[in-house]
Residue frames as a rotation matrix with the C-alpha (Angstrom) as fourth column:
UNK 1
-0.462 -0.738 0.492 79.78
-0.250 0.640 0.726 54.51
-0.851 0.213 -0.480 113.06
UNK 2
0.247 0.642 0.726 76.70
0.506 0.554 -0.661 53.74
-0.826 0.531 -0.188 110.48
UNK 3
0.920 -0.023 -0.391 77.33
-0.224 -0.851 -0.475 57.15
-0.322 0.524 -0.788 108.68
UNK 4
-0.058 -0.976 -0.208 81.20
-0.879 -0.049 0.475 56.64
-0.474 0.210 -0.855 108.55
UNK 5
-0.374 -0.134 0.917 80.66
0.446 0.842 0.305 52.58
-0.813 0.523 -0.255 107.11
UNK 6
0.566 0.591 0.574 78.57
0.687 0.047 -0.725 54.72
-0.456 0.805 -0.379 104.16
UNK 7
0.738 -0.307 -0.601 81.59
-0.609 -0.686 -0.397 55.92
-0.291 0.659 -0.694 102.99
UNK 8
-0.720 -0.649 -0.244 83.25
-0.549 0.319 0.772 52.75
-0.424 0.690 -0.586 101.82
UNK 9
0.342 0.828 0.445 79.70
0.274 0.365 -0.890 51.18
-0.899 0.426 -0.102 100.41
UNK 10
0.444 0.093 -0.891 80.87
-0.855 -0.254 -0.452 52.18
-0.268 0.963 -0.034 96.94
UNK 11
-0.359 -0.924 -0.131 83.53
-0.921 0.329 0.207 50.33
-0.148 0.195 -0.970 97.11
UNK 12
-0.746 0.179 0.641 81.71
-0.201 0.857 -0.474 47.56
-0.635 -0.482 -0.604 98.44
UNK 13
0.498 0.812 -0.306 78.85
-0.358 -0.129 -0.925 47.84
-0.790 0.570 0.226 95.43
UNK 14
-0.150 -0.634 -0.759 81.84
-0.986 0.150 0.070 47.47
0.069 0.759 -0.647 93.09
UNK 15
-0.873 -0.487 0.020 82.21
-0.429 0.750 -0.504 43.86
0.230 -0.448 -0.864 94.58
UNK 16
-0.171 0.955 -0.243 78.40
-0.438 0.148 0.887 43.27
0.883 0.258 0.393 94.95
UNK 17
-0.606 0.089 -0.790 78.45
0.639 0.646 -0.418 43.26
0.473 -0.758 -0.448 98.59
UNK 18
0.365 0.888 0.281 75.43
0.742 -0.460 0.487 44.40
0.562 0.030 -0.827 100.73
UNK 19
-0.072 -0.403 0.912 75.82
-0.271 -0.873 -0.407 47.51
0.960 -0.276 -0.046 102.80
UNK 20
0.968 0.166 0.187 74.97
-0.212 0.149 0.966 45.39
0.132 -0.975 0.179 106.22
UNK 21
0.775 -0.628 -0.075 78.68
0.629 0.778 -0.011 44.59
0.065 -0.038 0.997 105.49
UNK 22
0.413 -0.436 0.800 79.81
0.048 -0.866 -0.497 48.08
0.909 0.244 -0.337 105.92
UNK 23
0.591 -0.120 0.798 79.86
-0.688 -0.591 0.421 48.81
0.421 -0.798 -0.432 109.11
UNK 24
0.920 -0.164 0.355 81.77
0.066 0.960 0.273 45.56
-0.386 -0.228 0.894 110.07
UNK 25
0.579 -0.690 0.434 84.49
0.668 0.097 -0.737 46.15
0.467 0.717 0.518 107.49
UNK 26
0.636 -0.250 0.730 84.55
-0.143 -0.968 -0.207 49.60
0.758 0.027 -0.651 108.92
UNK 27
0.844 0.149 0.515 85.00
-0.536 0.250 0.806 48.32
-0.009 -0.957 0.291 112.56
UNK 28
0.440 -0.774 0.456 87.61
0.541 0.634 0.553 45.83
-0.717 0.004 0.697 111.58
UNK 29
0.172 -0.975 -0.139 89.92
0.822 0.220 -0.525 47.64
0.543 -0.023 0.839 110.01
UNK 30
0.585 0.068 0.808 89.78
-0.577 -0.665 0.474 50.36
0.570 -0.744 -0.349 112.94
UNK 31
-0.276 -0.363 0.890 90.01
-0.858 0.511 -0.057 47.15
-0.434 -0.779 -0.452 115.63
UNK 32
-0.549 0.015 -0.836 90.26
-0.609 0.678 0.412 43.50
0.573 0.735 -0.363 113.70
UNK 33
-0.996 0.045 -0.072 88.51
0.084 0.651 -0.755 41.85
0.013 -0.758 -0.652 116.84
UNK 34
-0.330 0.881 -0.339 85.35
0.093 -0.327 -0.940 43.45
-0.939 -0.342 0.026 116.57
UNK 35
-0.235 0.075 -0.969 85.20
-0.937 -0.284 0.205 43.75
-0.260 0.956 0.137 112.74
UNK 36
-0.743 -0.010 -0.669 85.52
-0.101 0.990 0.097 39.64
0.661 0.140 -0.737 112.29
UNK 37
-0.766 0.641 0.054 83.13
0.279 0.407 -0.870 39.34
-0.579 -0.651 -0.490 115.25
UNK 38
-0.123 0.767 -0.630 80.34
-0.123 -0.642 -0.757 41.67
-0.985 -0.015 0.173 113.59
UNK 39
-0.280 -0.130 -0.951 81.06
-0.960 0.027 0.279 40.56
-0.011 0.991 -0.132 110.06
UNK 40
-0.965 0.013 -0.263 80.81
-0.002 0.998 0.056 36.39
0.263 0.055 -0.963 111.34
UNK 41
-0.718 0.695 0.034 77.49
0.236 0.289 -0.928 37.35
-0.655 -0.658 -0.371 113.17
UNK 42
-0.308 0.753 -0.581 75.75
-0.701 -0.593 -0.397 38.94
-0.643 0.285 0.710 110.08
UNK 43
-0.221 0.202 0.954 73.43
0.141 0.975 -0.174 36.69
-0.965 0.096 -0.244 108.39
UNK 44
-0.584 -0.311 -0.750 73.91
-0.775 -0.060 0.629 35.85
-0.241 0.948 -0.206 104.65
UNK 45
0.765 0.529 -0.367 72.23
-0.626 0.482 -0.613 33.90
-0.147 0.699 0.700 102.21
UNK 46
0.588 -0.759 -0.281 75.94
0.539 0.626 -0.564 32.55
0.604 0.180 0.777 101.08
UNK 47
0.878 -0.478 0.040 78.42
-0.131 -0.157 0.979 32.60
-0.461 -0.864 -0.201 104.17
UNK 48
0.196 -0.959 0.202 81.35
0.975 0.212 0.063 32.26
-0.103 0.185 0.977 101.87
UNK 49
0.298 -0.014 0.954 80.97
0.226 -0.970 -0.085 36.34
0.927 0.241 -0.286 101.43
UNK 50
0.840 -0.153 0.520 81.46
-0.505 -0.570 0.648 36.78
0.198 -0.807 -0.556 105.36
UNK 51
0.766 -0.642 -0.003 84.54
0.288 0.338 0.896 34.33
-0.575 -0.688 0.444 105.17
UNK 52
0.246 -0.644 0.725 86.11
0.933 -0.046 -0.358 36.10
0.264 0.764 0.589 102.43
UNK 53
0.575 0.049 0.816 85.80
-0.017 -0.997 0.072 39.42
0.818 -0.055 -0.573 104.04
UNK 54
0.857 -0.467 0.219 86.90
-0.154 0.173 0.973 38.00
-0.492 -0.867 0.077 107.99
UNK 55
0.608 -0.781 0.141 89.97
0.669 0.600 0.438 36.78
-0.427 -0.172 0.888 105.98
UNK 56
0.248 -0.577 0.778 90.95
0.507 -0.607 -0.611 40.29
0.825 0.547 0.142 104.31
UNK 57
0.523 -0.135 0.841 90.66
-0.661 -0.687 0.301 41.90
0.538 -0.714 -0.449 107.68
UNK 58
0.756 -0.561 0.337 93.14
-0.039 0.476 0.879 39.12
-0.654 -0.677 0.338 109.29
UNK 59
0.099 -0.984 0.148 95.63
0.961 0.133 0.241 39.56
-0.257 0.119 0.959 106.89
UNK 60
0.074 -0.501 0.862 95.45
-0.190 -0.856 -0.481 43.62
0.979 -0.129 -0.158 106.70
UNK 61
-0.578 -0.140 -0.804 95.22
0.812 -0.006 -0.583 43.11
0.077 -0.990 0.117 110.52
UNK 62
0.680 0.612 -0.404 93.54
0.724 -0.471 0.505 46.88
0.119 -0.635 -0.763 111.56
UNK 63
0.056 -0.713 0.699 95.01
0.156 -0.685 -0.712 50.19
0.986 0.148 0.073 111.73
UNK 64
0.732 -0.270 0.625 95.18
-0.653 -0.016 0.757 49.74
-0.195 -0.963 -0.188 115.83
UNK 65
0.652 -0.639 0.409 97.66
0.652 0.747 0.129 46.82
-0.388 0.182 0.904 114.95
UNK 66
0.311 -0.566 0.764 99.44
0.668 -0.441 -0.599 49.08
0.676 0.697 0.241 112.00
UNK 67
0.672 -0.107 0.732 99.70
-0.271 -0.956 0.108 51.70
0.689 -0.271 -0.672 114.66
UNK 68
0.896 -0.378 0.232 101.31
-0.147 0.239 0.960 50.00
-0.418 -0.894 0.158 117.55
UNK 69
0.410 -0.519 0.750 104.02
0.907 0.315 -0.278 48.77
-0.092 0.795 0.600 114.59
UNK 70
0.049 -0.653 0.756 104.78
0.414 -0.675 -0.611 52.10
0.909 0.343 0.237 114.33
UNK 71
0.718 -0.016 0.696 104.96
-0.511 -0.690 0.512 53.25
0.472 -0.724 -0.504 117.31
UNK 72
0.759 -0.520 0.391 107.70
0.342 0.830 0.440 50.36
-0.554 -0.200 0.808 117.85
UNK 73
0.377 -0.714 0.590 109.65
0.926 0.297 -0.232 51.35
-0.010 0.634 0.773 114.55
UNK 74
0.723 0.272 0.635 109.31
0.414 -0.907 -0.084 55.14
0.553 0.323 -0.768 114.76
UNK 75
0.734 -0.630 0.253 112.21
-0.376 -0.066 0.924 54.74
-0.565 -0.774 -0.285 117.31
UNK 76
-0.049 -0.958 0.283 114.64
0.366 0.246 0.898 53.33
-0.929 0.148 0.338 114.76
UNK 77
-0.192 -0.403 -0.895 113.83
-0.675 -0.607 0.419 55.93
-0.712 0.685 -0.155 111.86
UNK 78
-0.743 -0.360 0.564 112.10
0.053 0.808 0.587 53.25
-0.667 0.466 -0.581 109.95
UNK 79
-0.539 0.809 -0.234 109.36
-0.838 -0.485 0.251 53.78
0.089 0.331 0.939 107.34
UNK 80
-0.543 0.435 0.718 106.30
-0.350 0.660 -0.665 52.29
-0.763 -0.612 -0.206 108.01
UNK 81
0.149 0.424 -0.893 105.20
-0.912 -0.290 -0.290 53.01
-0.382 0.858 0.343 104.43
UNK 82
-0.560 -0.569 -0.602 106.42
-0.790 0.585 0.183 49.33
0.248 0.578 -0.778 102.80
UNK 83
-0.874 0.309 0.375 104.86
-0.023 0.744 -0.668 47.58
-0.485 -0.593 -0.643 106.12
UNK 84
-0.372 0.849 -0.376 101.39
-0.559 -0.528 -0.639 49.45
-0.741 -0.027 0.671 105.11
UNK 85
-0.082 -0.073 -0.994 101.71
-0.989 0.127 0.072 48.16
0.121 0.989 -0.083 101.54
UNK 86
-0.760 -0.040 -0.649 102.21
-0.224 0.953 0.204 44.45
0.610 0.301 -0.733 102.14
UNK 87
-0.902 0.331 0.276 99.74
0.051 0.719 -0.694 44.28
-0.428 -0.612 -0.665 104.77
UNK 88
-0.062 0.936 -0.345 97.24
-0.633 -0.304 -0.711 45.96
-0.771 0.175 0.612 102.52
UNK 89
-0.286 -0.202 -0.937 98.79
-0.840 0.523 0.144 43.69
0.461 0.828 -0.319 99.69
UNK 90
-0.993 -0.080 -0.082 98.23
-0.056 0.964 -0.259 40.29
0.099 -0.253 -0.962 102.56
UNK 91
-0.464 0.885 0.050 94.94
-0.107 0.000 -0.994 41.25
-0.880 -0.466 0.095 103.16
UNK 92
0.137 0.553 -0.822 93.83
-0.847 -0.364 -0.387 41.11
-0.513 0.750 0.418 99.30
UNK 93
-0.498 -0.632 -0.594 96.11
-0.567 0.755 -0.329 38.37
0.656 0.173 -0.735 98.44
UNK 94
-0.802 0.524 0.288 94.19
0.145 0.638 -0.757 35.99
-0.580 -0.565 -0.587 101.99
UNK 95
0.090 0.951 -0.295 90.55
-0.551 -0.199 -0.811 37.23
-0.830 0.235 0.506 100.45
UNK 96
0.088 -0.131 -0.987 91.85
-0.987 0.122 -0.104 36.36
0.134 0.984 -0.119 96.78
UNK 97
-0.792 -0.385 -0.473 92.71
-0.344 0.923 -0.174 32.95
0.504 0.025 -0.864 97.59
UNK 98
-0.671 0.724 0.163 90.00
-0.003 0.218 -0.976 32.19
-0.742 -0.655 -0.144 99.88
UNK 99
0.093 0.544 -0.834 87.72
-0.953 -0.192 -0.232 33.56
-0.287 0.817 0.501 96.80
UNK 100
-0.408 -0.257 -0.876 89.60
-0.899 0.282 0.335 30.54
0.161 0.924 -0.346 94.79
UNK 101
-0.853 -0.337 -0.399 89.35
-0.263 0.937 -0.229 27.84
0.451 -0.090 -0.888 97.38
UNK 102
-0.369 0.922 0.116 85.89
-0.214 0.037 -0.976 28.36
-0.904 -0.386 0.184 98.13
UNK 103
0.609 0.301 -0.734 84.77
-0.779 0.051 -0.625 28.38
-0.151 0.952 0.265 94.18
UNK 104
-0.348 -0.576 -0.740 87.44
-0.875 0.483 0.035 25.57
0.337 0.659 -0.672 93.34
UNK 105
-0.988 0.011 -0.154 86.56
0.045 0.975 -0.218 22.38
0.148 -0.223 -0.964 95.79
UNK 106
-0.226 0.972 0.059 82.54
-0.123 -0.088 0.988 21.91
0.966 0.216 0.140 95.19
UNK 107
0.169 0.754 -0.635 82.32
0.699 0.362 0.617 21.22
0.695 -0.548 -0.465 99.38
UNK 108
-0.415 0.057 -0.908 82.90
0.840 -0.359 -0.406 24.49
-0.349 -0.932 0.101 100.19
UNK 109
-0.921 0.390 0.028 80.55
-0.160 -0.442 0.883 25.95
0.356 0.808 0.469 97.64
UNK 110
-0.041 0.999 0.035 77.61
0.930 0.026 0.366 27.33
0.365 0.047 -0.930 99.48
């Protein structure tokens, strides 16, 4: 699992997060239960980085989630392609905000 989390670490450099935050990310969005666990347990200098991350992986939810979803619609000939999109769009969109309202009210700025 360590090897596979060091293939979204660019990404995560882009964003100046550390690489203990890989393997977590990875994990959640695989299974969102175990990602948010392993991401809340890693210790940070500033803990607003592990609640901005726990809150992109609860609104993409996990591609075990995305999968059941299809395996639900794939019976009425629906694409799943649109679902994929907004949840990858709710999961950036929860983080983004979170970002704001952590940086905007000064007591939750640590």
């Amino acid at each position: 699992m360590d090897s596979l989390a060091h293939l979204i670490y660019p990404i995560l450099n882009i964003f100046n997060i550390p690489l203990n935050f890989a393997n977590g990310i990875f994990t959640g969005l695989l299974e969102l239960t175990n990602g948010v666990y392993t991401i809340s347990n890693i210790a940070n200098k500033s803990i607003s980085t592990n609640i901005i991350l726990c809150a992109f992986l609860l609104g993409l939810g996990g591609i075990s989630i995305m999968l059941q979803i299809l395996s639900i619609t794939s019976k009425a000939k629906i694409s799943i392609k649109p679902y994929i999109i907004g949840k990858l769009l709710q999961g950036v969109f929860a983080a983004l905000y979170t970002y704001i309202f952590i940086y905007t009210i000064p007591f939750f700025t640590f």
